[in-house]
N, C-alpha and C positions, 0 to 999 in steps of 0.2 A: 267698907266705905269706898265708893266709886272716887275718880279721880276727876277734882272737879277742875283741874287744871284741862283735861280735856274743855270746856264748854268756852273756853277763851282763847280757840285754838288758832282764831286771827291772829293773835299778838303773837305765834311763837315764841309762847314762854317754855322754859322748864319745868321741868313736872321735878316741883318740889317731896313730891310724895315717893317717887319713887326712885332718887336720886340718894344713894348714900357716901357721896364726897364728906371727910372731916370739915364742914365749916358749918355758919350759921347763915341764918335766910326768914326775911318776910317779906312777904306778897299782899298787898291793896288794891284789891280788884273794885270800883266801885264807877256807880253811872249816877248821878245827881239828874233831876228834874230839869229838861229840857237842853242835856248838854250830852255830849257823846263819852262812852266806857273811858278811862282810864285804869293803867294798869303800873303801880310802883313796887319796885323790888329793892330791897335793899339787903348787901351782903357783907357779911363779915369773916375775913377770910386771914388769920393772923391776927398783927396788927392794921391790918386796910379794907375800909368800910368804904362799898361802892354803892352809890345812888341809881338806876335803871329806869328811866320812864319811856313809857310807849302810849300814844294817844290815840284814838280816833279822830281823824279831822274831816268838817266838814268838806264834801265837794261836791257839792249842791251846782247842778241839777242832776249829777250821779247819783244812782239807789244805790250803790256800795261805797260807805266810807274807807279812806285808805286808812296806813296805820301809822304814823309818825312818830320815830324811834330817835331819841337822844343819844349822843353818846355819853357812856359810862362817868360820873363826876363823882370824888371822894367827898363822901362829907364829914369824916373823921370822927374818933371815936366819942366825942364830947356826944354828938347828934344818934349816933347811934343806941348810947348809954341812955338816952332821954326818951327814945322810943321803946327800947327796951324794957325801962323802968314803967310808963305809963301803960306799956302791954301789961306788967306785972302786976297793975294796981288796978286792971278790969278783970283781971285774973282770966286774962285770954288761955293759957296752957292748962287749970284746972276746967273750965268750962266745959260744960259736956258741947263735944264734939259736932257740927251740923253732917246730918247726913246729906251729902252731895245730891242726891236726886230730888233733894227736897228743898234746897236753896233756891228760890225763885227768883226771875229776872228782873223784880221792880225796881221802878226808878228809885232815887234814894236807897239803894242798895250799897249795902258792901260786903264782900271778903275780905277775911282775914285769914292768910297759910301762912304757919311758922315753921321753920326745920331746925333743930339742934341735933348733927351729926347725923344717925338715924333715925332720930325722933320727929315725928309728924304734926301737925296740928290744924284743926280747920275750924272756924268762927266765922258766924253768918250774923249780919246786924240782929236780926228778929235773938239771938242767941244773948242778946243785951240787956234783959229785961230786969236783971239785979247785980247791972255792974257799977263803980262807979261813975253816976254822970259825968261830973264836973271832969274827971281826967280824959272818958270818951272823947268829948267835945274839942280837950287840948289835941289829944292823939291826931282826933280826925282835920284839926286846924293844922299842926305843924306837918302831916304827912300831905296836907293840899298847897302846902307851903312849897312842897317838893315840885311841884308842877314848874 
């Protein structure tokens, strides 16, 4: 599996794939219908869960959007346990893996990369087709909450 952290390589993120620091990590890479990529990271590091957003913003009549980087905000482990859990109930860590060269750019897209220690994980929406709805939809609401 190619590093699909490479193809967001505006945002300078970390390559959750090939990072093996003791802590945990997910990454929400996704582009909705007529709006610019976002990109949220959330880390757990101990006891302290940090929130990371970075956005494309428009700057129209610029052809390159820049990339508008938050600083670092805890969301504590209540929010993190709640993301974590509703990963567990799409059964994101058992789902067969997407191969990176095959994740396409469409709009209403998403990634999903998770890290536990050395462990990897990669989820592309189309990889959804017999998860639970109903908790997707909470997942994809409280992680756009994070915006």
């Amino acid at each position: 599996m190619r590093d699909v952290s490479e193809r967001f390589i505006r945002f300078d993120e970390t390559s959750l794939m090939r990072d093996t620091a003791d802590y945990e990590a997910f990454r929400f890479t996704y582009q909705e219908s007529r709006r610019l990529p976002v990109v949220i990271r959330l880390e757990k590091r101990g006891d302290e869960c940090l929130l990371f957003v970075k956005k494309e913003i428009d700057d129209w009549p610029s052809t390159i959007a820049e990339i508008e980087e938050y600083p670092p905000a805890s969301i504590g482990v209540s929010k993190w346990n709640e993301v974590s859990a509703l990963l567990d109930s799409i059964e994101f860590w058992t789902t067969m893996p997407t191969d990176s060269c095959e994740a396409p750019y469409d709009y209403n897209s998403w990634l999903i990369e998770g890290k536990k220690d050395t462990h990897y994980h990669l989820m592309h929406g189309d990889n959804l087709k017999q998860v639970n709805y109903p908790d997707w939809w909470k997942l994809t609401a409280l992680i756009k909450g994070f915006e």
